[in-house]
C-alpha positions in Angstrom: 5.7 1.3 5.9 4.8 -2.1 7.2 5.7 -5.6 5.7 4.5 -8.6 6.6 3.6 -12.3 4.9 0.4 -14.1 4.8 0.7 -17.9 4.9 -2.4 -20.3 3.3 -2.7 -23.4 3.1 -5.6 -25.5 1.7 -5.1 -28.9 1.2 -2.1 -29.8 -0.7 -1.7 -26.0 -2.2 0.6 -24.0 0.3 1.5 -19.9 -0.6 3.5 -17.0 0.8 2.3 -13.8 -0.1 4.6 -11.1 0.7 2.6 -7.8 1.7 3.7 -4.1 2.0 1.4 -1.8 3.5 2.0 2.1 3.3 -0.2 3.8 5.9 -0.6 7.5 5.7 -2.1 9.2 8.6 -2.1 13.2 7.7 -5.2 13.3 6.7 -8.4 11.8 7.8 -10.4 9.1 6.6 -12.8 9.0 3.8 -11.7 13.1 2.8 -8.7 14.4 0.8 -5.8 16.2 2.9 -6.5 19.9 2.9 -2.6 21.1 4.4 0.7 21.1 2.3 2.0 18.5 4.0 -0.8 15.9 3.1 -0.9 16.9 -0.2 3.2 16.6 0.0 2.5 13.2 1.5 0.0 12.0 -1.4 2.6 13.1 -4.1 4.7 10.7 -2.3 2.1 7.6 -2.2 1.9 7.9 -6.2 5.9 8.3 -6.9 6.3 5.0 -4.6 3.6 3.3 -6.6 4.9 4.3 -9.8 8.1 3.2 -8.8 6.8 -0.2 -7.4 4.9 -0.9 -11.2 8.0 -0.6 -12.9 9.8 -3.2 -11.0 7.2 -5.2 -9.7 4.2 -7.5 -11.7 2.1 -7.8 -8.8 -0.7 -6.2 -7.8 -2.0 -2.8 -5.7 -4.9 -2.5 -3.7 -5.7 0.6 -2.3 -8.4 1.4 0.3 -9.1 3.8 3.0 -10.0 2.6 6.4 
């Protein structure tokens, strides 16, 4: 789990966006995890996204690398 913030500025219109970035790494890119654990770890990406929607209005991006 990483957080960071991304600062822009144009012209008079200034904005924090607060980012959290969840990076799995059991499985690799552009496939689907093919041991328990990744499969254990993907279950855990959804519950943490569920979780974040109820509390949260703002968006979700998701993207491999």
């Amino acid at each position: 789990m990483r957080n960071f913030q991304i600062f822009y500025k144009k012209e008079n219109q200034e904005k924090i966006i607060n980012v959290q970035q969840i990076h799995i790494i059991c499985w690799n890119d552009h496939t689907i995890p093919k041991a328990e654990i990744g499969y254990k770890a993907l279950d855990a990406v959804i519950t943490l996204i569920d979780d974040y929607q109820k509390e949260n209005k703002n968006s979700i991006v998701i993207h491999c690398r």
